[in-house]
N, C-alpha and C positions, 0 to 999 in steps of 0.2 A: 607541643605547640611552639610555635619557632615565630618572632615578631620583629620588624625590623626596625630596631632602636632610631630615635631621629638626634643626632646631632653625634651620631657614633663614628669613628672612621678605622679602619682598621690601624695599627700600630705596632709593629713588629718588635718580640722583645729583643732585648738585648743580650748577646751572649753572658753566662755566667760568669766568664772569665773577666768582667767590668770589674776594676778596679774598687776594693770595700770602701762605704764612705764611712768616716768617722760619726762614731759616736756621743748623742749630747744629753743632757739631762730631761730626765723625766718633768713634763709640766705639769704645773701644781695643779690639781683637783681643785674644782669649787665646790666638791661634794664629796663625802666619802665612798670611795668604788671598791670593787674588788681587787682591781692594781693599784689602789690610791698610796697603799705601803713603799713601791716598788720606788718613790721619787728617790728614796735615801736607801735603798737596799744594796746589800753586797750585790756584786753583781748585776747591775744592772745598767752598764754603762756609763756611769757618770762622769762626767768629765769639767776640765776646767775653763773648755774655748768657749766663746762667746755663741750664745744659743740663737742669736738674730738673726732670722733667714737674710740669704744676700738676696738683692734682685735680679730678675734673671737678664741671663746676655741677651743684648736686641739680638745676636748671631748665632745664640745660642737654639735649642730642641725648644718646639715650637708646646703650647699648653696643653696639658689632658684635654682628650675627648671627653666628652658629659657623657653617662651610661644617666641618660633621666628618664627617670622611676616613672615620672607621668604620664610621658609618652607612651611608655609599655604597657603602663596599667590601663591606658585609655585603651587602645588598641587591643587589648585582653579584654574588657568589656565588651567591647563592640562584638567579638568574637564568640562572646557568652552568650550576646542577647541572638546570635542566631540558634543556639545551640538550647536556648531555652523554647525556642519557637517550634525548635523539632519537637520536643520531649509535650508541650501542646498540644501537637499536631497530631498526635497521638493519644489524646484525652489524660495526660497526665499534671502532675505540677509540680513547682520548685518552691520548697520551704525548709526556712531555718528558722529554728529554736534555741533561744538564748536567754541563760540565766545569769541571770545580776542579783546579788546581795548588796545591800544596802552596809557598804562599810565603810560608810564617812568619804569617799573618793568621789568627788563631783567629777573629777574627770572621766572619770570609768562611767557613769553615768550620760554624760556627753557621747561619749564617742561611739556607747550603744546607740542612744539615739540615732545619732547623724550616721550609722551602720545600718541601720534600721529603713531611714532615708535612701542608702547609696541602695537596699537590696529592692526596694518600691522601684526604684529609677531601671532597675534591670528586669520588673517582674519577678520579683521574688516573692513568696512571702515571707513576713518575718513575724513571730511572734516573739516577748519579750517576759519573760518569767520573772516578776519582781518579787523578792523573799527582805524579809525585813532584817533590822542589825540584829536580833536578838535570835537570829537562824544559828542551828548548831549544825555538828555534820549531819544528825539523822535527817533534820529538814532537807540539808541538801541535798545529799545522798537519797533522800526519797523523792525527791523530784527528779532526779537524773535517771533513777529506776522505772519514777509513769513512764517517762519520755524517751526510754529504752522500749516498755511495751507495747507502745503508740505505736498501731500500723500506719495512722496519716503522719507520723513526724521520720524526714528524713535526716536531718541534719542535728547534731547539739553541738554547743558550743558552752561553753562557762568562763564569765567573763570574770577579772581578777582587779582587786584582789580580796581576798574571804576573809572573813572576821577573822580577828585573832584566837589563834588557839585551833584554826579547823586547817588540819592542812591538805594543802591543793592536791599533792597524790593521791591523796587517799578517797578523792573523789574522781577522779580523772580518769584512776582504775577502774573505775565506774561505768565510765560511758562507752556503750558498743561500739566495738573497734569498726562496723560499717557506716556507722555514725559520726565518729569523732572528725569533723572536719577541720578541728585544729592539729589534730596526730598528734596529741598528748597522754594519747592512752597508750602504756607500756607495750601493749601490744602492736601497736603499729610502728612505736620507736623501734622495736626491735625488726617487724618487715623491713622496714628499711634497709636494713643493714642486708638484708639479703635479696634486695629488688623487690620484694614480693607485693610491697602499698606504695600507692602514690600519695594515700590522703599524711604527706607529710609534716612536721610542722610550718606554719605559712613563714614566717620570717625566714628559715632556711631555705625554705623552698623558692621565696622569693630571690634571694640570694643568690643562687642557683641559677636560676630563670635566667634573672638579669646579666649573667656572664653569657650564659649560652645566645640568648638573643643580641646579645654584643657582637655575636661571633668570636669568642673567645674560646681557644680548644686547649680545653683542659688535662687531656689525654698526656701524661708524660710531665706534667708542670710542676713547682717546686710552689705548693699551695700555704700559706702561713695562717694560720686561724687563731686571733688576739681576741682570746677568751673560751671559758671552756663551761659554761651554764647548761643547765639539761637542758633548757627551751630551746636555744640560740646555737651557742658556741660548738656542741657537741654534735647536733643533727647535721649542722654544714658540716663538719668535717665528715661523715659516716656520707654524706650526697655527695660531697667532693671525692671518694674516695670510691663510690660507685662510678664515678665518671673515669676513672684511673690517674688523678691527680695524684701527686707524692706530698700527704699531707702533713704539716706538722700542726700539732694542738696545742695551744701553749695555756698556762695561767697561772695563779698566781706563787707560784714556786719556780717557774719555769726562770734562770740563767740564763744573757746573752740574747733577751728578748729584739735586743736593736742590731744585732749581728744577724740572726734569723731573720730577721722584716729582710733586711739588705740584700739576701741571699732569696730573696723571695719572689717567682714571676707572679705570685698573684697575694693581696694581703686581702685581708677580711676583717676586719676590725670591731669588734664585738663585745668589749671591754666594759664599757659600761663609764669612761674615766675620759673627762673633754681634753679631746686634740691630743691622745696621748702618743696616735703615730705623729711624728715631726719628719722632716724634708731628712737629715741624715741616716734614718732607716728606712729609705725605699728605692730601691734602683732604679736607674731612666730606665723607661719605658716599660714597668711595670704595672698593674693592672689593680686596683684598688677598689673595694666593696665597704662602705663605711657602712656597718649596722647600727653604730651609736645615737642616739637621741639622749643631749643634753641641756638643762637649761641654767646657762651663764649669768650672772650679772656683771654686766658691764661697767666702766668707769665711772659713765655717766647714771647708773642707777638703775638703766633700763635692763630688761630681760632679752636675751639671744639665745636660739637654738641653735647649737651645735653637736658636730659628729663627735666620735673618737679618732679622727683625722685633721689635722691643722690644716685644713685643704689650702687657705691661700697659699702656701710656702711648699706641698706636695705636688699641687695641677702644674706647676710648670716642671716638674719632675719626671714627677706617671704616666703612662702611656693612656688610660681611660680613667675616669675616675667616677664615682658617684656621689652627687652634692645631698647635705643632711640642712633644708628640710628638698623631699622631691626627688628622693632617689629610696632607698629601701619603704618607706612608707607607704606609697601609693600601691606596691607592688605587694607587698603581705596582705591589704586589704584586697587586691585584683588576687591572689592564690586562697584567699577563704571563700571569695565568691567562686573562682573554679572550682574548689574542692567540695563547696553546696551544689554548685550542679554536676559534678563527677557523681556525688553519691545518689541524686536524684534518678542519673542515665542509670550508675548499676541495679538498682530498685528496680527498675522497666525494664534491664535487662538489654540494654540500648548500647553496652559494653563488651566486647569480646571477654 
């Protein structure tokens, strides 16, 4: 599916031969991350110039394009609810199954719901499988086995995160790979790598999407992936890497992490650690995917969501950029809802 981003413009990059920028120190974490080591580490650029981005020249390369998430994700719904109307029109239906344990995460609670909400608004159905905190894996794992034999259930999903002590693999392995519409079942991680599933992980996928619908041709590119997580970090590079990107996976061992951003036509920032790409590791007119979701406190007391991109100090940089919040968000929820009605078409058979 090809969607045409709104506030995108093309932006050519820049030959490799661009002059390296200097590198500056790692910004301090307001949380412990999986780079949060990295601010004092051998290696990892540290320096002594002053880390204050400058302003940019009035004469200077004009701000990142927006790659917004919102636009695409809307646009990607709309596209759904025709594709739900076929699979209708045909006496069929579109339903997803989702299990939530009760493990103290009101958020995780919310955002079932109001998922719950977005799949109603598209004709979905959604049912919501509530298992209490005192669930162990057998409960879980017995629930994800009914809803494997269920001929009316097309879709599961398992929402995180699980009591302590039960861990997420070991259920995930669980769910029928024609099922899993998050592609966390090993088995589909592994399609991937050889073309053979679409039903990807959504935030990779989303990832993905949002480049190619930018128009950005990945074929040949010097791809940087800041983070290396099973969910996240590792799926984008294995989709980038389908597309014939030249990709590199970095994390938290990885040497020279602001040398590689700088050498990089496209970053992916997936770290998990706020703003930790800065303006001295990204070349003009390169291409930036911030997957980070973080939440700051500010001077003043209050709460801020931020990427793992210092976007104000990168956008006048980067040739596209994507802002956190309304860039990867909207888009991992629009690729679980395609991949609930992906799995619904192949069921019917409505798939080559």
């Amino acid at each position: 599916m090809r969607v045409s981003a709104v506030q995108v413009r093309p932006c050519p990059l820049v030959p490799r031969t661009a002059a390296p920028r200097t590198a500056e120190p790692w910004p301090e974490a307001s949380r412990p991350g999986p780079f949060s080591f990295l601010r004092h580490a051998p290696g990892s650029g540290r320096r002594n110039n002053d880390p204050t981005p400058k302003p940019p020249d009035p004469g200077g390369p004009m701000p990142a394009s927006i790659i917004d998430g919102k636009a695409m994700a809307r646009t990607i719904r709309e596209k759904l609810g025709e594709r739900i109307k076929a699979i209708r029109a045909r006496g069929g239906v579109v339903r997803l199954d989702a299990i939530l344990v009760d493990a103290g995460d009101n958020a995780a609670r919310v955002y079932a719901h109001n998922q719950g909400a977005r799949c109603e608004d598209l004709g979905i159905e959604y049912k919501l499988h509530e298992l209490s905190a005192s669930s162990g894996f057998d409960e879980i794992a017995g629930r994800v086995l009914l809803l494997n034999e269920n001929d009316r259930v097309q879709a599961i999903m398992l929402h995180m995160p699980l009591p302590e002590g039960v861990d997420p693999y070991s259920v995930q392995r669980l769910i029928d790979p024609d099922k899993d519409v998050e592609g966390v079942n090993p088995a589909n991680i592994g399609n991937i790598v050889y073309g053979r599933s679409s039903l990807a992980p959504c935030t990779a996928l989303a990832t993905v999407t949002m480049l190619e619908n930018a128009g950005v041709e990945l074929r040949g590119k010097r791809a940087v992936v800041v983070g290396a997580g099973d969910v996240v970090g590792k799926p984008i590079a294995v989709l980038l890497m389908r597309r014939e990107a030249t990709v590199i996976s970095c994390n938290i061992h990885t040497e020279g992490l602001n040398e590689l951003c700088a050498s990089a036509d496209v970053i992916v920032a997936a770290a998990g650690v706020p703003e930790l790409v800065k303006a001295p590791m990204v070349r003009p007119g390169a291409v930036i995917i911030d997957v980070g979701v973080n939440r700051v406190e500010q001077p003043d007391g209050k709460m801020k969501t931020v990427g793992d991109v210092a976007f104000d100090e990168v956008s006048p940089i980067a040739g596209m950029i994507s802002p956190v919040p309304g860039g990867v968000g909207p888009m991992t929820v629009a690729m679980l809802l395609s991949n609930v009605v992906e799995a619904a078409e192949r069921r019917m058979g409505m798939l080559g």
